[in-house]
N, C-alpha and C positions, 0 to 999 in steps of 0.2 A: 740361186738366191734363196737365202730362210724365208719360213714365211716367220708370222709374227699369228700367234691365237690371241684372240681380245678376249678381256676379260669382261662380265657383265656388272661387273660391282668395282669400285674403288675409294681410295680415300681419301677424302676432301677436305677443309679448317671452313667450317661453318658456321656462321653467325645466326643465330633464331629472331634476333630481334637485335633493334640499335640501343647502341650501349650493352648490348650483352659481350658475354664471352666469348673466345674461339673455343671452338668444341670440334674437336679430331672425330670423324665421321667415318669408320672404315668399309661398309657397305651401303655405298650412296651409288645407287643405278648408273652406270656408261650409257649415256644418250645413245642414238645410232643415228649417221649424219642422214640428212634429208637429199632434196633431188641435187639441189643447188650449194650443197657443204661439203666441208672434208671433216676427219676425226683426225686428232692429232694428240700425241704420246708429249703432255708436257716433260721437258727436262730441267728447264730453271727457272724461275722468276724473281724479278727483284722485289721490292718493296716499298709504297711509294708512301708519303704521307697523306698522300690523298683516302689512301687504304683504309690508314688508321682514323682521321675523321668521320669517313663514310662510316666505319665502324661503330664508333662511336655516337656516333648523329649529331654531329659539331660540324661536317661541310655542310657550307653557305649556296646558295644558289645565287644570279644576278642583282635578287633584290634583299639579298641580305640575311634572309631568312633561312631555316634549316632545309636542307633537300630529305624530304621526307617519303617522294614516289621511288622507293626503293624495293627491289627485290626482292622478300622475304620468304624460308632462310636469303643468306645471301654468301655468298660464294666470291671473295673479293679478287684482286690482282690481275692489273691490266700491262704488264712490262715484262713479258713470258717467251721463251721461245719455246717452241713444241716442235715434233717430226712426223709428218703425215702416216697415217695407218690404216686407213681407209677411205674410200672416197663415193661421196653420195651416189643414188642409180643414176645410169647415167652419163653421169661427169667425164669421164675417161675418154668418152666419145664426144662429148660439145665443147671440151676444154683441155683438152693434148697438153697443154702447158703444167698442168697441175697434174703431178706425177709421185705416187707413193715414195714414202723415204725422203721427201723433200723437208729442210726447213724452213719454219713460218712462223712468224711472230702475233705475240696475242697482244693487241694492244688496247688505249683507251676506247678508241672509236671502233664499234663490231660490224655494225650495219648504215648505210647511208641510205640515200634515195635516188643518187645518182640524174639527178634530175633538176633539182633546184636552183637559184642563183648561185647560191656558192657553191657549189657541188660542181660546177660547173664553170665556174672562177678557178677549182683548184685551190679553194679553202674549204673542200669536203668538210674539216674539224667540226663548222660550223652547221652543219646541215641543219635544215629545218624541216624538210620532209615533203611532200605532196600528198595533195588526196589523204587515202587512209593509211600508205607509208610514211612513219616515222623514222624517224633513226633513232639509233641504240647504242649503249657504250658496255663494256664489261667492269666498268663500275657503279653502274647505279641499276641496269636494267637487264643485264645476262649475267651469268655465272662467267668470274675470270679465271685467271690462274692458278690459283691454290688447291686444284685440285690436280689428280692425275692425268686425265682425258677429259678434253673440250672438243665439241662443234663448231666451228668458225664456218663465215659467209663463204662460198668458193670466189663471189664478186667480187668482193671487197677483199681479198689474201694479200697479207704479206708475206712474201714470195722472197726468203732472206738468200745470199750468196751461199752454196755449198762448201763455202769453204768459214763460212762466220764463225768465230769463237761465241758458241752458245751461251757463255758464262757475262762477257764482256758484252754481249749484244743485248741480252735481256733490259738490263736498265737502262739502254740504251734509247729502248724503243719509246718512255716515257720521260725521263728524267735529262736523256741525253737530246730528246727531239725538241724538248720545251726548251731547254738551253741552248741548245744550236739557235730554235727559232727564233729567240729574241737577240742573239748575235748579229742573225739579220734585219732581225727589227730597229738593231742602234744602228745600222747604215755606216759599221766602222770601216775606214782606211786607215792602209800600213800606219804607222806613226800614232793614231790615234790611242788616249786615253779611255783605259774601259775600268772602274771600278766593280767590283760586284763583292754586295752584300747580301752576309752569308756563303760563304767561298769554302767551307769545309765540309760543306752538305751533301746529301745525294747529288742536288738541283745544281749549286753552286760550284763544286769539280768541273762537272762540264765545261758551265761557261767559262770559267777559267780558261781550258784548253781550247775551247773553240775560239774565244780571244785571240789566246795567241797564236791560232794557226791563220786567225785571218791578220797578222800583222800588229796587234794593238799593245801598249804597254799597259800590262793589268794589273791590278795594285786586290789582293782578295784580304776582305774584313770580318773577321769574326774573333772566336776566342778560343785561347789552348792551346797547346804545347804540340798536343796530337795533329792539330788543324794547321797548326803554323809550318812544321815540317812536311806536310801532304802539300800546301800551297807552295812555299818553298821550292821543294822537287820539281813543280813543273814548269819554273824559273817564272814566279810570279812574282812580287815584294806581297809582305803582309803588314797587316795595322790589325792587332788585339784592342779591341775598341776597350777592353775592361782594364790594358794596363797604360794607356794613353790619356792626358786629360782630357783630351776634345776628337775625337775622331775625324768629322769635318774639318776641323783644321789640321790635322795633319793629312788627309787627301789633298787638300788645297798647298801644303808645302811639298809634296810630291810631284803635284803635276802645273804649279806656278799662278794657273787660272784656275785652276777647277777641273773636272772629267769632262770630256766630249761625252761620253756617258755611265751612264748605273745600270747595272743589272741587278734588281733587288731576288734575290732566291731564297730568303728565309720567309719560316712560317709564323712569322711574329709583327704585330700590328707598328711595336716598336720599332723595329724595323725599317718599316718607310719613313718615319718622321723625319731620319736628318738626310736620307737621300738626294732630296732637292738642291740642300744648300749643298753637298758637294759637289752641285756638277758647273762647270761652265755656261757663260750666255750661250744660248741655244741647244745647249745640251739635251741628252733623250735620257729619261728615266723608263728603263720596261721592265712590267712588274710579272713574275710567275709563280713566287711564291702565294700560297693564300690562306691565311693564318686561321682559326678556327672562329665562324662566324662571319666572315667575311671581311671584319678588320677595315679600319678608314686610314686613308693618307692624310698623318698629320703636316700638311704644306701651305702656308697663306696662300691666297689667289695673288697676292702683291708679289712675290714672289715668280712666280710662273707668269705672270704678263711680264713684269718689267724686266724678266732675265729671258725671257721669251723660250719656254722650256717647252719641251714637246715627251707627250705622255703615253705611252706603247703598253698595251695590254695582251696577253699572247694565251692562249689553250691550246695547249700542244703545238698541233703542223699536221701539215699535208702527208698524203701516202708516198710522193716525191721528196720532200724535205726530210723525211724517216728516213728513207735508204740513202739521203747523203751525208744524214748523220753518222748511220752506219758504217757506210761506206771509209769515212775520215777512223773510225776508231778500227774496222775489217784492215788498213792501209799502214794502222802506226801512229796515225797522227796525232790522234786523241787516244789516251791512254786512261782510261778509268779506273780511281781505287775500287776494289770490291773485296766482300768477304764472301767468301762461301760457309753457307751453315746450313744444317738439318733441315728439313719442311717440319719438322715439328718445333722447330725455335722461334717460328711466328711468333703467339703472343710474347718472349720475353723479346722478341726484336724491335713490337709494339711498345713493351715499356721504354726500351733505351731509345727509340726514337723520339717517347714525349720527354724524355729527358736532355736530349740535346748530345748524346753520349758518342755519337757513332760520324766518325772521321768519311768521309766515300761512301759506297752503298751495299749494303748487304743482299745477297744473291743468296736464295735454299736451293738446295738440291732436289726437285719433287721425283725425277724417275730415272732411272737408267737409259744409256740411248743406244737403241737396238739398229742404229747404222742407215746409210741411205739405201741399201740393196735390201730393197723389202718386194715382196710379189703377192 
């Protein structure tokens, strides 16, 4: 078996401060994993919007406000697949499972507490932590993806199929698990109505196809020629809100009553305003996009009693609901647009994403992949 030499230095897209630039870093130190870590040789990562706000210092936190306890530098990208390269002192002996050469996905959530209520429910996402364990994410409080080589938790690994398509997985791990999870959040049956706003998006592909792999006729709404043939293709109907007079009423002449439900995926506050009217009494509106500032739903409360609408908010998913995401696009099922470009096309990836330009999800290439027979 090769072995693999590690390098002591690599190179990273470094932010100094929010609202600053990316700045290409090519000798920035390789951590060395700890007792309880593995090191792992990124190969792809996608690109979320979440990225670009953090960058920025336009993501919101609960109460509205900027999320401003951030990392600094800061090293963003949490939807990465990487290939083990080393493994903490140790490890090899307390954890057989975790075996060099293996793939693992880097994602939003890095560390948990493994201990709390929901940690413990199996909505880890939500950790809050005990005692003087915190949990942690690789976007606001560890260095993610965009660099060469990461440290991830051995606890907490995502552990992806040796056979996953690296390219197809990566955005998967963010973009596709937020999407999956509010599929399950609209509680759809075969036959049922799923609209989803913003359908030509990183966020909004998904749901699309997870729609229609759980049975639902999906109607995806956005704008563009570009958008309408991606949604098209994966036998969806489309509605260009820009060249229709009324968008809501043309969902409501699609599906007779209204959606069973919305899936909102765009990062725009516009966005949710007409959601509500499209959906049917009893309908579920769930929200995953979140627009910069944290954005309000403009919906009367007359509106949601008297049609008695139920309202699903989603942060990713579990370490279970990741690999069945996975799982459905490793299968065929789901089939995501991607682009493959440079790790040096970050920042102009960042412009055409605040531009609205970019049809599916763009994947960079960060490193070569030196195979699972590693020793």
């Amino acid at each position: 078996m090769p072995s693999l030499t590690l390098p002591t230095h690599q190179t990273v897209a470094l932010v100094r401060s929010l609202g600053g630039p990316v700045e290409f870093v090519d000798d920035y130190p390789v951590k060395s994993p700890g007792q309880d870590e593995v090191l792992a040789k990124v190969l792809y990562t996608g690109v979320c919007q979440s990225d670009l706000h953090t960058r920025a210092g336009t993501a919101a936190g609960p109460d509205g406000k900027p999320i401003t306890a951030i990392k600094l530098p800061h090293i963003g990208g949490h939807e990465g697949v990487g290939r083990i390269v080393a493994l903490g002192p140790g490890l090899a002996q307390r954890d057989p499972s975790i075996k060099l050469g293996g793939l693992v996905g880097i994602r939003f959530s890095s560390r948990i507490c493994r201990r709390c209520s929901y940690c413990l429910a199996g909505t880890e996402q939500y950790c809050q932590g005990v005692e003087d364990m915190k949990p942690t994410n690789h976007l606001h409080h560890e260095d993610g993806s965009f660099q060469e080589y990461i440290c991830l938790d051995a606890g907490y690994l995502t552990l992806l199929p040796p056979d996953a398509d690296p390219v197809l997985t990566a955005p998967t791990l963010c973009a596709g698990l937020t999407a999956y999870k509010a599929t399950l959040n609209a509680e759809l049956k075969p036959g049922d109505s799923l609209v989803v706003v913003g359908a030509g998006g990183g966020l909004g592909q998904y749901a699309v196809q997870y729609g229609l792999a759980r049975g639902a006729r999906v109607i995806g709404v956005d704008t563009g020629e570009k958008k309408r043939q991606l949604i098209s293709s994966f036998g969806a109907q489309f509605i260009d809100f820009k060249q229709v007079p009324d968008a809501v009423a043309s969902v409501r002449d699609l599906t007779h009553d209204g959606a069973d439900a919305v899936i909102v995926a765009a990062g725009s506050s516009g966005a949710f305003a007409q959601a509500a009217s499209m959906l049917r009494i009893g309908g579920t509106m769930c929200l995953i996009g979140i627009p910069p500032g944290g954005g309000q739903i403009l919906t009367s409360v007359a509106e949601i009693v008297i049609k008695g609408l139920k309202i699903k908010g989603n942060l990713v998913g579990s370490l279970k609901e990741c690999l069945e995401a996975v799982e459905q696009v490793n299968s065929g099922i789901v089939k995501p647009k991607v682009f493959v470009r440079p790790f040096r096309d970050l920042p102009a990836v960042y412009e055409e994403l605040e531009k609205g330009d970019i049809a599916g999800r763009v994947v960079l290439k960060v490193g070569d992949d030196p195979g699972p027979n590693l020793e």
